[in-house]
N, C-alpha and C positions, 0 to 999 in steps of 0.2 A: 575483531577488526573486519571491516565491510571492504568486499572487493569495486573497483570502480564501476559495477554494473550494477552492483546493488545500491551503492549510494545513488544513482541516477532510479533506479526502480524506488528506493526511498523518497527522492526529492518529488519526484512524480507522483504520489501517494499524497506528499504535502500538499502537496500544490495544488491537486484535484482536491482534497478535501477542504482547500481553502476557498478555491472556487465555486464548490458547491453545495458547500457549508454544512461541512459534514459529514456529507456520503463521500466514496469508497467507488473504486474503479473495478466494474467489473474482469474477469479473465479475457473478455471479448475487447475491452479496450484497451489493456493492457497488450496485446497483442496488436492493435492496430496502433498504438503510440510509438512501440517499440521496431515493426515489422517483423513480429515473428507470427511463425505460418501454424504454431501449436500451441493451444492452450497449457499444455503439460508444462510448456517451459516456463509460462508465468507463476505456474503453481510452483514449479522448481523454486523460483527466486523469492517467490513469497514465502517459503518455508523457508529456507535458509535465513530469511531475516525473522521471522516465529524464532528459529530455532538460537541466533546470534540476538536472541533478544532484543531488538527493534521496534517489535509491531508485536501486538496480540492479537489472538481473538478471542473476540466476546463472547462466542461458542464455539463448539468444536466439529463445527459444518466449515465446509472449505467457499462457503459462498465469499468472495472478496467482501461485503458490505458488514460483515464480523470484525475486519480490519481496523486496530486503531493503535496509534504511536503510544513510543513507551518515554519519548521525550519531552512532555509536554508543553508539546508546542500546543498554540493557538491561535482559532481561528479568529482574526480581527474582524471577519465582518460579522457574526454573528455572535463573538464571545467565549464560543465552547472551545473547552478545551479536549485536543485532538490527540 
């Protein structure tokens, strides 16, 4: 079960990679969406959704653009699925 900050840190993921078909929100903008002052924190909320199985990654580099849903959703404007 996802806490209310992570389903927003989830929808945010959607939504960016629906927007831009595809890509993955770096730590820098995650940070400036949310206003927090530390990257550390976004990587907090990213692993916790890794770890509550949510989101993967495609390798095991902490780069945010590894990021991709475990629900497959999809993106409409380009097809893939996200």
């Amino acid at each position: 079960m996802l806490t209310a900050k992570q389903n927003e840190v989830l929808d945010f993921i959607r939504d960016f990679q629906r927007d831009s078909r595809g890509g993955t929100p770096t730590m820098k903008q995650f940070c400036s969406h949310f206003g927090w002052s530390s990257a550390n924190t976004a990587k907090c909320h990213v692993d916790a959704l890794v770890r509550k199985g949510s989101i993967v990654r495609s390798n095991k580099r902490y780069s945010s653009a590894s990021l991709m849903l475990t629900d497959g959703s999809c993106c409409e404007t380009c097809g893939k699925v996200l």
